[in-house]
Each structure stands twice: as structure tokens, then as C-alpha cells.
RONU-254378 format. One line per 3 residues: for each residue x, y, z of C-alpha. Coordinates in pm, whole numbers, plus 50000, padded with zeros to 5 digits. Each point is the difference from the previous one (the first is absolute). Example, Ala and Ser with C-alpha at 12.3 -4.5 7.8 and 13.67 -1.06 7.14 Angstrom:
2
51230/49550/50780 ~ 50137/50344/49934;
//
This chain:
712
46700/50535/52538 ~ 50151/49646/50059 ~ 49824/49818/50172;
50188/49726/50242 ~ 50084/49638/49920 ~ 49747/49786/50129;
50037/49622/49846 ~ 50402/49878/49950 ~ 50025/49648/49842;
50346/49777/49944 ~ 50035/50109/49625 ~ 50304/49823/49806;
50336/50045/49987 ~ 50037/50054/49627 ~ 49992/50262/49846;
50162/50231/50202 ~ 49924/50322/50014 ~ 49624/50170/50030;
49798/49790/49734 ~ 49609/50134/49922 ~ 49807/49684/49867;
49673/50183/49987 ~ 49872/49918/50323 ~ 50245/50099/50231;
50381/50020/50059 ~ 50302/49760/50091 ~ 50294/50111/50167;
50287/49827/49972 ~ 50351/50102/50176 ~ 50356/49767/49979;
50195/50046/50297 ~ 50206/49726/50111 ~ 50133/50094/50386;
49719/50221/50091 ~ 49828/49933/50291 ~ 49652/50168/49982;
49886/50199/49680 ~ 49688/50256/49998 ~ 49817/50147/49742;
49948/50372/50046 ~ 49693/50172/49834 ~ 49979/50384/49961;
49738/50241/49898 ~ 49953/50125/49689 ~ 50236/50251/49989;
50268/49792/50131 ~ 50037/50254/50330 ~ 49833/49783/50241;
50073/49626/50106 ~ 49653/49882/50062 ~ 50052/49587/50077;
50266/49749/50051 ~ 49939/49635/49904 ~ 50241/49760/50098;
50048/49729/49749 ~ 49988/49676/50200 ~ 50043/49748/49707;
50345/49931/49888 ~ 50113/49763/49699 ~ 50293/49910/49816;
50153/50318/50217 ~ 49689/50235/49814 ~ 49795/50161/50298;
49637/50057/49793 ~ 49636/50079/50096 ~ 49669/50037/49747;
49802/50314/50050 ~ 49657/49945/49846 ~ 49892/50338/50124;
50323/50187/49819 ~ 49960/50209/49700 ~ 50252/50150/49707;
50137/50323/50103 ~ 50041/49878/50372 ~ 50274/50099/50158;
50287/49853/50216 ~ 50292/49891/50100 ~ 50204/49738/50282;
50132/50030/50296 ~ 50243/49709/50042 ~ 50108/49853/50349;
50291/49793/50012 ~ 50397/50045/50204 ~ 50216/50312/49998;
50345/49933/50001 ~ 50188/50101/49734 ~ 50276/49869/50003;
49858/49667/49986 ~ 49817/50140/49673 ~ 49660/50035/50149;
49813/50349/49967 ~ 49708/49960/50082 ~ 49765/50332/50155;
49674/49974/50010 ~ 49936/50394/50058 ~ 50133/50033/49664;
49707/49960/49709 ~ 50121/49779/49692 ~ 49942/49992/49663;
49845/49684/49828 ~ 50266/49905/49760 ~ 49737/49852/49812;
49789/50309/50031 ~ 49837/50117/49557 ~ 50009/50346/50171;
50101/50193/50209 ~ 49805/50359/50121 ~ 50208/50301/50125;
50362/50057/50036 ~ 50249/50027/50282 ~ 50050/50289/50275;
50318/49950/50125 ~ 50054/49946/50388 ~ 50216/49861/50215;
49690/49783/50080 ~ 50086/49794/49672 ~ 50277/49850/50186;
50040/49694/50166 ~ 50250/50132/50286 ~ 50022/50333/50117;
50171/50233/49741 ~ 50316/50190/50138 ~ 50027/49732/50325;
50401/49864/50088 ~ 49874/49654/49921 ~ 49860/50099/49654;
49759/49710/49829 ~ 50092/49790/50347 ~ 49764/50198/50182;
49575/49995/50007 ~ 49772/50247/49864 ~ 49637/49983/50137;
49847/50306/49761 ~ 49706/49900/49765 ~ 50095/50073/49638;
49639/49939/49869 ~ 49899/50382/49944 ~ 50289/50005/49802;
50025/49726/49796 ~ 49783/49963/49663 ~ 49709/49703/50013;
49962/49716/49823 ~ 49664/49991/49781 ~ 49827/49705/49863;
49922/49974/49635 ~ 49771/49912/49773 ~ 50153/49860/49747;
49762/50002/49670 ~ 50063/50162/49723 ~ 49859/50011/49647;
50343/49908/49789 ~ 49778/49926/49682 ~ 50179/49897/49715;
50384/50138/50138 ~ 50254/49704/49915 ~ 50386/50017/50053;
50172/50170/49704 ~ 50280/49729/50053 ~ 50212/50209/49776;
50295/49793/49887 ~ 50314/50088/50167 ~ 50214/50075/49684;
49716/50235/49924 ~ 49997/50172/50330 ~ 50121/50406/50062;
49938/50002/50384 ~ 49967/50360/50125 ~ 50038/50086/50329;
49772/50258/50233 ~ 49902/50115/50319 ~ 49612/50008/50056;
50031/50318/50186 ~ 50258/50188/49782 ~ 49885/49930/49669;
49674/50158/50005 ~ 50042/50299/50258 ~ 50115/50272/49752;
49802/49835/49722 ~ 49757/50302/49848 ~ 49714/49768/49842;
49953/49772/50324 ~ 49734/50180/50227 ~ 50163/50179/50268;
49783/49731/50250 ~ 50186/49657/49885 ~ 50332/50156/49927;
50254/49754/50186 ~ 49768/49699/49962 ~ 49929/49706/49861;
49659/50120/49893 ~ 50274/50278/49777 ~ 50164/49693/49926;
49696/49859/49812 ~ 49857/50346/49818 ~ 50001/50049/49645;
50285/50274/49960 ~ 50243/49748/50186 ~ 49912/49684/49844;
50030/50168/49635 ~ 50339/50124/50113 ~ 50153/49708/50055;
49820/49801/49683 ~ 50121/50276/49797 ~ 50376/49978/50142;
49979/49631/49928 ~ 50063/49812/50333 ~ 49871/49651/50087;
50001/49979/50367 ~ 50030/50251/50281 ~ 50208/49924/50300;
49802/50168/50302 ~ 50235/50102/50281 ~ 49899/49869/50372;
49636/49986/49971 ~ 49991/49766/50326 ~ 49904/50209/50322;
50271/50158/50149 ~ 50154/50238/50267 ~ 50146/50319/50014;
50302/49959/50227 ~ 50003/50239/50286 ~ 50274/50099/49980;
49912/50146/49636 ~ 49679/50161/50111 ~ 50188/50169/50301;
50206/50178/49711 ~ 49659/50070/49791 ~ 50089/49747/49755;
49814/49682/49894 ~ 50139/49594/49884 ~ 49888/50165/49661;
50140/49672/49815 ~ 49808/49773/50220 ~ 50243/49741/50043;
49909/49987/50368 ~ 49712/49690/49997 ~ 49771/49936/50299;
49695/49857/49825 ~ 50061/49740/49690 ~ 49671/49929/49891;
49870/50389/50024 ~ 50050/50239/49759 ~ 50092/50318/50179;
49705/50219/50067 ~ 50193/50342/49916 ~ 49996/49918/49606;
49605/49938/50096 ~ 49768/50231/49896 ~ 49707/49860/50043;
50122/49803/50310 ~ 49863/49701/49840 ~ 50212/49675/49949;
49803/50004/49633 ~ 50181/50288/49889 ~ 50341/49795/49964;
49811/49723/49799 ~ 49791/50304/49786 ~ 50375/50116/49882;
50134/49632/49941 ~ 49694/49974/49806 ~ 50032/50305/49788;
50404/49939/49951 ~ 49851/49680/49891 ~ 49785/50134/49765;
50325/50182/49826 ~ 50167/49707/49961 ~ 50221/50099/50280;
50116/49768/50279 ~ 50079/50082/50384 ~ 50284/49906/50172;
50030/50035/50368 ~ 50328/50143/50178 ~ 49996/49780/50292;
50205/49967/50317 ~ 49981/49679/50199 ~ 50383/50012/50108;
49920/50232/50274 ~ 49751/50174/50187 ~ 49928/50428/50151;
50014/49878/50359 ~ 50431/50010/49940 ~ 50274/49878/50248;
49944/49895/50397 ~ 49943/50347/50038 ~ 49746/50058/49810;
49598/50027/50044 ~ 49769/49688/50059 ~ 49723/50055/49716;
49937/49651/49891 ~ 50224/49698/49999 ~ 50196/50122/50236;
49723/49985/50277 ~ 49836/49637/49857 ~ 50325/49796/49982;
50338/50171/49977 ~ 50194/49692/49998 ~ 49780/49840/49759;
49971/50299/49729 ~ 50367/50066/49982 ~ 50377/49942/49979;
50095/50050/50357 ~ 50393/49945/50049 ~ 50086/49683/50145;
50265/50139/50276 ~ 49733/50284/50109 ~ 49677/49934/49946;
49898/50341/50080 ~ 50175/50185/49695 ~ 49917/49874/49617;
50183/49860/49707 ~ 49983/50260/49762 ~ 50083/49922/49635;
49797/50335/49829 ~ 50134/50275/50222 ~ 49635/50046/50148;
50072/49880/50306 ~ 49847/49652/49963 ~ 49955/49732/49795;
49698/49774/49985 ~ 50031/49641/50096 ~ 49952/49787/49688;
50107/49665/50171 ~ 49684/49996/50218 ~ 49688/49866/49723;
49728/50229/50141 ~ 50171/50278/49897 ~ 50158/49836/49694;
49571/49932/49948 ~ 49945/50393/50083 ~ 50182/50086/49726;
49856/49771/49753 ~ 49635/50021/50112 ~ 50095/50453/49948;
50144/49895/49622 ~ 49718/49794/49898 ~ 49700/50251/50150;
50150/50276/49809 ~ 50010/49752/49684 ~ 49640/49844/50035;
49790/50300/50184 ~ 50174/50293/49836 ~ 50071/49867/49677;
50391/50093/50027 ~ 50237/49896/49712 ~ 50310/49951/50164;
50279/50136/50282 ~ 50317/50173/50071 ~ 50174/49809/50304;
50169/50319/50166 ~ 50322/49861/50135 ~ 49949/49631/49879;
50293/49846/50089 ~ 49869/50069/50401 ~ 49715/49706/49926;
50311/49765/49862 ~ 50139/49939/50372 ~ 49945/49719/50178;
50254/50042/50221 ~ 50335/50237/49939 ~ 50010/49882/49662;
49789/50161/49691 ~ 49908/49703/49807 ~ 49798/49998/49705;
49834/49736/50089 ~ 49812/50076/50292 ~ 49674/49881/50103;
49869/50317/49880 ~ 50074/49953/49658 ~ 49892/49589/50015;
49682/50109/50083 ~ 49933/50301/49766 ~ 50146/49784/49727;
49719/49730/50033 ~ 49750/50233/50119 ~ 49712/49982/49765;
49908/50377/50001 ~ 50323/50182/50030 ~ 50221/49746/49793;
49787/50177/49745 ~ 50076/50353/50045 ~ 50249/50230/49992;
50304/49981/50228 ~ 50237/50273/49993 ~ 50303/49982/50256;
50210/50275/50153 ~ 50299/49775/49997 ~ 50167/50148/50296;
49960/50056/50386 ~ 50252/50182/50235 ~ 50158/49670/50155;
50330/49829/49923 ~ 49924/49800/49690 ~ 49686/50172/49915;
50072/50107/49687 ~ 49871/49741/49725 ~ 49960/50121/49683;
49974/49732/49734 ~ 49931/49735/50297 ~ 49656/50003/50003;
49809/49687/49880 ~ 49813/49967/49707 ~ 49632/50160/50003;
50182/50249/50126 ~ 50124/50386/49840 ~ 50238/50241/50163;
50067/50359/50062 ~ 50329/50022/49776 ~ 50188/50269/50188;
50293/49888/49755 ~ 49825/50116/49720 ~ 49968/50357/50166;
50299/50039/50112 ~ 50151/49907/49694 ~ 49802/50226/49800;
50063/50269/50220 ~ 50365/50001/50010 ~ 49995/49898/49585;
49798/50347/49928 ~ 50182/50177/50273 ~ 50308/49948/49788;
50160/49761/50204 ~ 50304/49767/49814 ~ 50047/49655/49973;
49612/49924/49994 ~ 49936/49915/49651 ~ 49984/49562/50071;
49805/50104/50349 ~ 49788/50165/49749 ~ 49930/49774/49770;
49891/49725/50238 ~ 49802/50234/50192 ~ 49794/50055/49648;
50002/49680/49870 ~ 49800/49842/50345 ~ 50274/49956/50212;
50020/49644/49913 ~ 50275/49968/50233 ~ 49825/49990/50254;
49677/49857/49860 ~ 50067/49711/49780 ~ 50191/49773/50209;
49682/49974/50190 ~ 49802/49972/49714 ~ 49780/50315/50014;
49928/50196/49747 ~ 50079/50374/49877 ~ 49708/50107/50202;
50148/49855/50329 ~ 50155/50384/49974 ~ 49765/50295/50154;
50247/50249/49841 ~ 49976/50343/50150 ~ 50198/50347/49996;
49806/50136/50205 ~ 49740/49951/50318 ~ 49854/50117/50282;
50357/49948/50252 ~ 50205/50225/49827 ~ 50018/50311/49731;
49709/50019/49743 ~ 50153/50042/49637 ~ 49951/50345/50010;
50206/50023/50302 ~ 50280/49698/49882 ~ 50127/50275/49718;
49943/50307/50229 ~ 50155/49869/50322 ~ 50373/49927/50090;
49892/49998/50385 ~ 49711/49914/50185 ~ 49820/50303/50163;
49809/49838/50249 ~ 49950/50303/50275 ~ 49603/49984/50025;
50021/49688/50140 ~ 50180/50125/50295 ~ 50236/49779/50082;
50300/50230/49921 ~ 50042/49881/49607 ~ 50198/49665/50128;
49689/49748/49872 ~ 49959/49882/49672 ~ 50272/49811/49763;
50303/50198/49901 ~ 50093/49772/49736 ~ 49763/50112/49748;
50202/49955/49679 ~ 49821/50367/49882 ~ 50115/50289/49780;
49868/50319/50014 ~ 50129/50088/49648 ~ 50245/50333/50166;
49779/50173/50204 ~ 49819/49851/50372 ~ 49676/50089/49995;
49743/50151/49786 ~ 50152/50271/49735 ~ 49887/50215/49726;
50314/49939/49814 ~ 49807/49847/49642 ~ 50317/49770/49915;
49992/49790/50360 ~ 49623/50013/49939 ~ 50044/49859/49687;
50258/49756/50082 ~ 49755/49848/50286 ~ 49711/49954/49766;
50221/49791/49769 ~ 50175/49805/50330 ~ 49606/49959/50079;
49915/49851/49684 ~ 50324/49784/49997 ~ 49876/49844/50296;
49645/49926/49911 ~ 50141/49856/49626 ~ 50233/49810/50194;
49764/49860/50235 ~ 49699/49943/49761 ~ 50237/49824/49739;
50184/49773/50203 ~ 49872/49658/50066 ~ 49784/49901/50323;
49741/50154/50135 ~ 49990/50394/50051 ~ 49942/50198/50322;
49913/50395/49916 ~ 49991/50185/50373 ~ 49621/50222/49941;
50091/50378/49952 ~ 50336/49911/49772 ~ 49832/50034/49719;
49869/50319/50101 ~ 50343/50112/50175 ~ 49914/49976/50312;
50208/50139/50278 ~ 50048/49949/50354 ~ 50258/50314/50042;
50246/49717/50056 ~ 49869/49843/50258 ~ 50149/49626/49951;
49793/49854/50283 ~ 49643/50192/50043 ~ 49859/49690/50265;
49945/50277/50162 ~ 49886/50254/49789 ~ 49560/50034/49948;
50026/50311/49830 ~ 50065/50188/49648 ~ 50406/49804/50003;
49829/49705/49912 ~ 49613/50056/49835 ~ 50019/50012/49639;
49975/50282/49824 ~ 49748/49970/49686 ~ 50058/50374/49897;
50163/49927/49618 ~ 50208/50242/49828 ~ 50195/49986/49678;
50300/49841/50107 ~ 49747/49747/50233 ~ 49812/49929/49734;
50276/49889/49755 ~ 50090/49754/50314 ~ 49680/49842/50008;
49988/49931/49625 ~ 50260/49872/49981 ~ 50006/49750/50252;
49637/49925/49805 ~ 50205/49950/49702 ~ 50245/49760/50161;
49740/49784/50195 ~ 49817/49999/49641 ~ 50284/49876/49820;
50085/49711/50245 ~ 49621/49913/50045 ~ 50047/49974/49538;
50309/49810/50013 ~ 50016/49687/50143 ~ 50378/49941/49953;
50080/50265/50303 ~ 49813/49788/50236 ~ 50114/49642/49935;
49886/49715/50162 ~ 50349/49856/50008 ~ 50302/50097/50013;
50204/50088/49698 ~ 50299/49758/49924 ~ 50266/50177/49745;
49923/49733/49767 ~ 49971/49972/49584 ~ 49604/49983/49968;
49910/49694/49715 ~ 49955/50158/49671 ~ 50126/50356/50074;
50368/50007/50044 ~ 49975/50225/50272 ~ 49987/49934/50343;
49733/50088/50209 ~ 50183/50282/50189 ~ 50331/50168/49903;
50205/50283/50203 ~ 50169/50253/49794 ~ 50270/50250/49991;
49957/50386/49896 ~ 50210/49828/49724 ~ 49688/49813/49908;
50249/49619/50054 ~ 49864/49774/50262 ~ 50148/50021/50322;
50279/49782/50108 ~ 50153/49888/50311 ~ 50237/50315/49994;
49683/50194/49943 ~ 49832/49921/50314 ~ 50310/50088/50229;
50048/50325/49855 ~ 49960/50241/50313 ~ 49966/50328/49837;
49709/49879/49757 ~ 49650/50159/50061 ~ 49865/49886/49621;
49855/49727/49873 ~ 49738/49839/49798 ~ 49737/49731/50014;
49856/49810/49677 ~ 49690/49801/50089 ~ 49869/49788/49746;
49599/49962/50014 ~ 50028/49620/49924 ~ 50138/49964/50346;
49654/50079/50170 ~ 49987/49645/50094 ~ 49579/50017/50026;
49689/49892/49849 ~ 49678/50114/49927 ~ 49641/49914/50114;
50095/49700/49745 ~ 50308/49887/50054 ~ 50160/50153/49731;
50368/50131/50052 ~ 49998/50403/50036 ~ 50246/50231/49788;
50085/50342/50071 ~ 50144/50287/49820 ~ 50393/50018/50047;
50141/50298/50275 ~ 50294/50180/50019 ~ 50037/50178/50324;
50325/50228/50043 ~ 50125/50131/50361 ~ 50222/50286/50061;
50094/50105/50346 ~ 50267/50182/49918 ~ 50043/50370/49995;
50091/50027/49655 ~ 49811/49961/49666 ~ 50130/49677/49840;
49960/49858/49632 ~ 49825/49657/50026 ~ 50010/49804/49643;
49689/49835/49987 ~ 50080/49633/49936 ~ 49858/49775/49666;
49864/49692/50048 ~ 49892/49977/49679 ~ 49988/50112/49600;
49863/50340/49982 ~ 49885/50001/50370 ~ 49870/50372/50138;
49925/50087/50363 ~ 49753/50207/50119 ~ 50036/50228/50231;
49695/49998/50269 ~ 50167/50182/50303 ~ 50228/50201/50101;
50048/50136/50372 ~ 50220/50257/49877 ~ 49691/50167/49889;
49751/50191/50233 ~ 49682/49803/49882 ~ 50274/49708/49963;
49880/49925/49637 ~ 50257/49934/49760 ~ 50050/50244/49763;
50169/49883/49659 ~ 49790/49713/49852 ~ 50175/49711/49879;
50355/49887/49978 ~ 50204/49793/49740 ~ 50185/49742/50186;
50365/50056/50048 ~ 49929/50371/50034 ~ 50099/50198/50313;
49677/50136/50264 ~ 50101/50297/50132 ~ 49953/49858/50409;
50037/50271/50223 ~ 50151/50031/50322 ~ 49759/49842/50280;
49733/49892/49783 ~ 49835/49647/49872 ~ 49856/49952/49684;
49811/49714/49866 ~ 49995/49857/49635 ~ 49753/49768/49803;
50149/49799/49707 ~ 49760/50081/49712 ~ 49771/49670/49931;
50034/50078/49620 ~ 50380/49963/50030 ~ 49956/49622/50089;
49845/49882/49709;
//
């Protein structure tokens, strides 16, 4: 049992939030126009609001109070009092309970009401009007933390960026289905952290995982009222605690026990993070959180009617990055997950969102000034989605240095190339190469591209070659979500068949797409459950979807198993050869001392490609010669790095074609390595004599190794 508040001191305004220092508890809440702000303590189920404290000291626009009688696991939550009049921006209602955006966790979940509203739902005046219904039994509660942890020896794998295959994964969906997690921390991250997992992905060769949402978040109500859940998560409320439904143990150690073990693996974690927006939505939407502490402070309210948003992420609202306390909310959320839960790195969801200072995206926006000289996260990973949903808010290539991007070129490209698509084959090639077109003016580097065929928005490989339409009916909102230009093929038939030539032809467009991918230069993306074909029946937008569409699958078959080895193979290879993951970008230039140049683009005819070459719409063949001199690396001693020579061939065409392998010198042979024509896509024919034809057949890629002894 609780037992009631007795002794209140001033506390301090910094840090925000509900900070344990051993001896008691500061509270800590910014709200700039509020007029009176209480704390609200409930029992220990959360059921029962047991005391209100009203937090009398105010600094710096921080209301604050020190509880020396306040213990971790208390819970609570603030009642904010402050003007009502929308359309002068203010929302203030103090019979609504809000969250503390500052809150490490966060106990419970919603039940919907019309109670969560700040004016009365279904009145003629809408959001003008007044709601005076308490939300509290149906909001979740704030709880305060203790903090400590044993982290040991765990240090930052800091994997090197051109060494990086980043693999993307819902917490939930990855480990529901799986057979070897116990059936008790399936869809968690304890399953996240357990042996069968943690060998899966060493095995499969990936460097970092990129978690989807992990920060609290809500279930819209309008999803529940359907019986379907913000699966995806991209729906934040809470951005410094992880949500409690991935929580087995409903301990905040849990999440740092799976960083830990990831750790441990020589894996790093990547957060999925959404600070563009928040789950409380448009002006009518419900007052949760920073809707009910300072509306006009939090967000983007439009200048001519204060009362409705700006919306650049088609969420309904955009948070206010000109005001600095929420410009510090943000930061102070990126460097707790950094320095008390041992993160590697983030994915900005809808990036371009925190670029506007005004109308305007610009990329360089006090956001980015102050990440850039930030001492913690200037030193981690910072992967933009280079995009939002406003005029001008697509900015691929425009991001500043320190920064990578979400190449949605490079899919598209790919896509469309494999999908057999003419007048692709330059598109191609600079997709490949790094996309130093839109890289190397800035000065970045290869890895500046996060290049991806597939991810979570969208088909899953297994669906991109078995898909010409999007079949999203389960999430019942009459098929008309989700993208319809998907640049997919499904090979002749929609759907799954039991025809064994489409079958086969979709294992090979499969492997096409994974050679591509894991050859090209920049850093890989693999979307978890491609390599074990992973379907979503599809389903091109499961947000919405908590259920067998979107868990993985871990039952392996023949076919399933071939899949997975081979994208082993691939990752392998790249991880051997450091030539396919430059840390610069390649040049077309004579290397000293070779007479060859460091990359050269060939015809089936085995000539290098011309000008007339490259303009040729009907060509879907080509060639790549990569010389291993080009790695332009070092070792742990400064010594220059050489690789072996590659010959990579790429057919998208329908037909078989007759590719003379090309000699750059005496008696050179190439060895054949792999060949996607194949179902284990292992070459089958040993070595070639230079100037001799391969055999390439139609819709395939095959990749060659110049024989060291044939350079002597």
C-alpha cells in the first residue's frame, strides 16, 4: 500500500523527468504557459489516485518539487492547469491525466474513452468545446526508475561503417513464431537476447540490428475499435521509455540485458526513432501528454489558426523544433538512450521533418548544429530517412556530413533493373557504384548510402517477386492503403503457386536481389525474415497488422534453407573482400603500375562501354571489372590493402546471352564463384580462359575472381 506524501521540498529544475538519487525523488516538469501544475500519485496498481501535490516552485519555466519520502516503482502522473482556448493554441484540461515526457517507464496501456479527449467527442463545436471527464483510470502511469545496472565489461562494437550489414527487425515479430525461444519471452527483448537468436544472427553475418519503435507508444483507437494494433509502433508517446509490451520481465533492465548480450555478439543496436511527430495526432485528437502540458509550446501550430497543426508527416502534427526545450527534449531522449542503454546509433524516421525551421527544410537546422558538436551523439550512428510528406521534404543526398541516408534510389532502381525494366543500365551502375552522384559533391563517402530493397513499409523480398498488387484487405480499410508503385514482378502468376518453373524463377529473382544488394558499394540493409522468405500474404503496409502477416516464420524447408545460405554466403564474401565495401569512391581511373583502371564497365561483347553504350535503351547486360588494388585502405599498420580482382556479370534480360569474359592480361583465367542462375547459386564450371564466352543466363548474376596465379 502507498502510503501518502508527507514532506515536499523545492527540488531543481534539471533534470527533468522523475530522477531517483538514492534518497528520494525529483520531479521536474517544462511547461511554459501553464498556470498551476500538480503531481498526481496512484496506488500500486495504478487504479486509484491516492494524492495530489501541487508543485509550487517554478524555474527557467520547469515546475519541480524533491520527494525525500518517494521510492522507485512509484507511480504517477500530472494534472496540468493552464487556459482553454484553442484557437489561441492553448489546451490545457486539468481533468485529463498526462504523461511525463520525461517519464524511463511507463506501466499499463490505454483503454480508449471518450474521456481521453480534451472537448467533448461528437459535439457541433468539435475540439472548441470542454470536456470535464477524468482520463486517469484510463491512462497508463508513469513509474520511477532505478537506474543501476551491472554493464560489466560491455563496450560499443563501433563497427566501422564500410564494414556494416544493418538488418532490420521488429522486437515483437521476430521472435513470436521462433521454436527455440521459450514460449514465455517470445515477442521480447528478453527473446531478443537468448542464445538461439543471438547465434542466428552471428551466423547470418550482420553487424548491427535496427530495432523498430522501441519508444512507448499508442495503439490508435481507431485501430483497436477494428481489433487491430499500431503493430509498427511508429506512434511515440514516451521517448525515453522503452515500451513495456516487448517487456517481459517489466523491468527497464531487460532492454539493457539484450543491448548487453547483442553486445556480447559483436552486434550493435540501432534505434528506429520518431521525433517528427507524436500519437496524440491532429486538433482532433486525444490529450495524452504534450498536448495537455503546453500545446503551443510542443508543436507546429499553424500560424492563421492556431487551433489546427502544421503537419509535415501526415500524422496529424508536427513537433515544434524552433522552441529549445523541446529542441533539448529531443537531445536529452538521444543521449539517455546512448549513455544509460548503451545504444549504438539511430534511424531518424522522417528526418527531413527536424530540418524545418520555418517552411523551408534546411539542412542546416539547429538540430543538426547541435548533434554535430554534441559530444555523445556526434559519435554515433546517424541514419536519416531523407524524406517527410511536405513540399520540399524530400532530401536525399542533402544531408550533412556525419550523416547516412535511406537510399530509396537505390531500391527503386534495383527494383525496376531486375523487374526488367529498359533504359536502366547507367541508373544502375551509379546506384552500385555508391551513388556518388549524390554523395561526393558533399564529400561523404560510399557509406553515406543505407542501400535497401527491401524494409518494413513495403513488400518483403519474398513478396517483391510474388506480388504485382498489393493485397492489403486485413487491414480493413478497403485495400486503398499502402504504395501502389511498388516496382514488383510476380514472375506470371499473383500469388503463391505450385507451378515449379515460377517457383524457380523467384528463387533466382531472390538471389539476384540479395547478390545485388550485398555486392554493391555502401552499406547493406537485409529486412529480417528475407533470408528466410518471409511473407506477409502481400500485405505492403502491415502498421496494422500484430499477427502471423508479419511474425517471422523460423520453420526452414529445402527451398528456405538454400535462401538462408546463401545470403550467408554473400554476407561472407563481402565481410572477405574488402574491395566491395570501399571507403571511397571508385574513379574510372588507370591505377599506377597496373594498366588497368580501377573499375571498368563492359559489354556482353567483353569491349568497355562507350558513350553509345550507356544510351542504349533495350540493354539489360553488362559487366563490372573491379580491380583489388583499388581498395583504397590500410591495415592495422598503415600498409596499403590489395584485393583479389572481380568480375561481376548482370543479366536482366529474359534471354540467355553469351558474355566473353574480358583479358586484362597474358594468360589471365576467371573463376567462377557464383552464379544465381543456380538453385544453391554456386557456380558450376570452374575456371575460364579469358576471351572465352560464360554461358549468362537469362535473369541471373554471376561473379568472377581473376586467378592470383595469372598475375605473376
Amino acid at each position: 500500500m502507498v502510503a501518502p506524501i508527507t514532506a515536499v521540498w523545492p527540488g531543481q529544475p534539471y533534470p527533468q523527468g522523475a530522477t531517483w538519487d538514492g534518497q528520494g525523488v525529483n520531479f521536474a516538469l517544462f511547461s511554459e504557459h501553464a498556470e498551476k501544475v500538480e503531481l498526481c500519485i496512484f496506488d500500486e496498481r495504478g487504479r486509484r489516485e491516492i494524492q495530489r501535490i501541487a508543485l509550487t516552485d517554478y524555474t527557467d519555466q520547469i515546475w519541480h518539487c524533491y520527494l525525500p519520502e518517494a521510492r522507485p516503482g512509484l507511480l504517477y502522473g500530472y494534472r496540468v492547469h493552464g487556459p482553454y482556448r484553442p484557437e489561441a493554441g492553448y489546451r490545457f484540461n486539468p481533468n485529463k491525466l498526462m504523461l511525463d515526457p520525461y517519464a524511463r517507464w511507463l506501466d499499463g496501456a490505454i483503454a480508449w474513452s471518450d474521456a481521453h479527449f480534451g472537448y467533448r467527442v461528437g459535439h457541433e463545436r468539435a475540439d472548441l468545446s470542454f470536456d470535464r471527464r477524468d482520463s486517469a483510470r484510463g491512462m497508463p502511469k508513469c513509474r520511477v526508475v532505478d537506474p543501476a545496472f551491472t554493464w560489466g565489461d560491455d563496450r560499443p562494437p563501433r563497427v566501422p561503417w564500410q564494414q556494416m550489414v544493418i538488418y532490420e527487425l521488429h522486437v515483437k515479430g521476430y521472435t513470436m513464431n521462433h521454436p527455440m525461444v521459450p514460449p514465455a519471452l517470445r515477442g521480447t527483448y528478453a527473446a531478443l537476447a537468448t542464445a538461439p537468436v543471438v547465434e542466428h544472427l552471428k551466423r547470418l553475418g550482420v553487424t548491427a540490428v535496427e530495432l523498430m519503435p522501441v519508444h512507448a507508444f499508442v495503439d490508435d483507437r481507431r485501430l483497436v475499435q477494428k481489433g487491430l494494433r499500431n503493430y509498427w509502433g511508429y506512434n511515440s508517446i514516451g521517448y525515453f521509455a522503452p515500451d513495456n509490451r516487448y517487456c517481459a520481465s517489466g523491468r527497464l533492465s531487460e532492454f539493457k540485458t539484450m543491448v548487453k548480450a547483442l553486445h556480447g555478439a559483436g552486434i550493435e543496436v540501432i534505434l528506429d526513432v520518431v521525433y517528427n511527430h507524436t500519437a496524440e495526432g491532429d486538433h482532433l485528437g486525444p490529450t495524452l501528454c504534450f498536448r495537455g502540458i503546453d500545446n503551443s509550446a510542443f508543436y507546429r501550430l499553424d500560424p492563421g489558426e492556431p487551433r489546427r497543426y502544421v503537419d509535415f508527416t501526415g500524422c496529424g502534427n508536427t513537433l515544434n523544433m524552433q522552441h529549445p526545450r523541446v529542441l533539448q527534449l529531443i537531445m536529452d531522449s538521444l543521449r539517455y538512450w546512448v549513455t544509460e542503454m548503451h545504444v549504438d546509433g539511430f534511424r531518424f524516421d522522417l528526418a527531413s521533418a527536424l530540418a524545418r525551421e520555418l517552411h523551408e527544410v534546411n539542412r542546416l537546422g539547429a538540430f543538426f548544429d547541435v548533434v554535430c558538436q554534441d559530444p555523445v551523439l556526434s559519435q554515433v550512428k546517424l541514419i536519416a530517412e531523407p524524406w517527410d510528406l511536405g513540399e520540399g521534404g524530400y532530401q536525399v543526398g542533402n544531408f550533412p556530413v556525419g550523416w547516412t541516408e535511406w537510399n530509396d534510389k537505390y531500391r527503386d532502381t534495383m527494383r525496376a533493373y531486375w523487374k526488367g525494366d529498359s533504359g536502366l543500365i547507367g541508373e544502375f551502375a551509379r546506384r552500385f557504384t555508391g551513388s556518388s552522384d549524390l554523395y561526393s559533391e558533399s564529400r561523404r563517402r560510399p557509406h553515406a548510402s543505407i542501400n535497401f530493397v527491401t524494409c518494413h513499409d513495403g513488400f518483403t523480398l519474398e513478396d517483391l517477386v510474388s506480388h504485382n498488387e498489393k493485397h492489403n484487405e486485413a487491414n480493413r480499410e478497403n485495400n486503398h492503403d499502402g504504395h501502389n508503385h511498388n516496382l514488383s514482378w510476380n514472375c506470371g502468376v499473383e500469388g503463391p503457386t505450385d507451378d515449379p518453373a515460377i517457383n524457380a524463377l523467384r528463387a533466382r529473382q531472390k538471389r539476384n536481389f540479395l547478390a545485388t544488394l550485398l555486392l554493391s558499394q555502401g552499406v547493406p540493409m537485409l529486412l529480417a525474415g528475407d533470408e528466410l522468405a518471409h511473407s506477409q500474404r502481400g500485405n505492403n503496409n502491415a502498421y496494422c497488422q500484430d499477427s502471423e502477416i508479419s511474425w517471422i516464420d523460423w520453420e526452414l524447408g529445402r527451398e528456405r534453407e538454400r535462401l538462408l545460405q546463401f545470403t550467408q554466403r554473400m554476407i561472407r564474401l563481402r565481410r572477405q573482400h574488402p574491395i566491395f565495401r570501399r571507403r571511397s569512391f571508385f574513379r574510372g581511373e588507370l591505377l599506377p603500375g597496373t594498366g588497368i583502371k580501377d573499375i571498368t564497365w563492359l559489354t556482353p561483347s567483353g569491349a568497355e562501354m562507350g558513350d553509345d553504350d550507356w544510351k542504349k535503351d533495350y540493354a539489360r547486360c553488362l559487366g563490372v571489372y573491379i580491380a583489388g588494388e583499388a581498395v583504397a585502405q590500410t591495415d592495422l599498420y598503415g600498409r596499403p590493402l590489395v584485393d583479389d580482382r572481380f568480375l561481376i556479370l548482370f543479366n536482366a534480360h529474359h534471354g540467355d546471352i553469351s558474355f566473353r569474359l574480358p583479358d586484362f592480361g597474358s594468360g589471365s583465367r576467371w573463376l567462377a564463384l557464383m552464379d544465381t542462375a543456380y538453385e544453391d547459386g554456386l557456380a558450376r564450371d570452374g575456371a575460364f580462359n579469358a576471351g572465352s564466352d560464360y554461358a549468362l543466363q537469362s535473369r541471373s548474376v554471376v561473379l568472377l575472381q581473376e586467378q592470383k596465379a595469372a598475375r605473376r
